[in-house]
C-alpha positions in Angstrom: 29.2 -17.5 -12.6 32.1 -15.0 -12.6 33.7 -13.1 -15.1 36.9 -14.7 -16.6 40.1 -13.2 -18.5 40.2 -14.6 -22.3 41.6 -13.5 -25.4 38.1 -14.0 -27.7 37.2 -10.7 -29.2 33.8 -10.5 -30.0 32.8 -9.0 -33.3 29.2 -8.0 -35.1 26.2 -8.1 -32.9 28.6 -9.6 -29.6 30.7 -6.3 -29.9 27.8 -4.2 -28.5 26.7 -6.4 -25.6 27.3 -5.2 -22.0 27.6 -8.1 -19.7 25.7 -7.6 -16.3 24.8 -10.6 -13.4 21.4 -9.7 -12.0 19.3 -12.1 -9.9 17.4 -15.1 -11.4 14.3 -14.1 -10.5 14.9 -10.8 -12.2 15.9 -12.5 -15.4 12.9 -14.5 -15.7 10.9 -11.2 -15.2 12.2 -10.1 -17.7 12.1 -12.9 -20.0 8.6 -13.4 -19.3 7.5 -10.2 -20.0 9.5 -10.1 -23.3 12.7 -7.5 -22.2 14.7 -10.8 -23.3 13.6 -12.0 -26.5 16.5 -14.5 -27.5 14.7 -18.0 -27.1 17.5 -19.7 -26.3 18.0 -17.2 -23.2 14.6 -17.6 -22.1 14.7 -21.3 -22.3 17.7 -21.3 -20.2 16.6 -19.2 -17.7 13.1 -20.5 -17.0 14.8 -24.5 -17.2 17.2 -22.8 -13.9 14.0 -21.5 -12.4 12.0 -24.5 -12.3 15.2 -26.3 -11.6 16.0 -24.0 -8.1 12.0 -24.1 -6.9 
């Protein structure tokens, strides 16, 4: 992934995120031990786990 110019402006709860690329296996540490709570996130991230091992 790689960041990308766009005109979207994100509003409400998307104003206040901060956008960071950390390693896979960091992101399902963190999803695992509840640090990422949105179940669509974690879904996604252990599904690219399983499919990389």
């Amino acid at each position: 992934l790689e960041k990308i110019d766009h005109d979207y402006v994100r509003s409400g709860e998307e104003a206040d995120l901060e956008m960071r690329f950390i390693p896979l296996a960091t992101a399902v540490e963190a999803a695992i031990s509840g640090k990422i709570r949105n179940q669509i996130a974690v879904t996604a991230l252990l599904a690219a786990y399983v499919a990389r091992s």
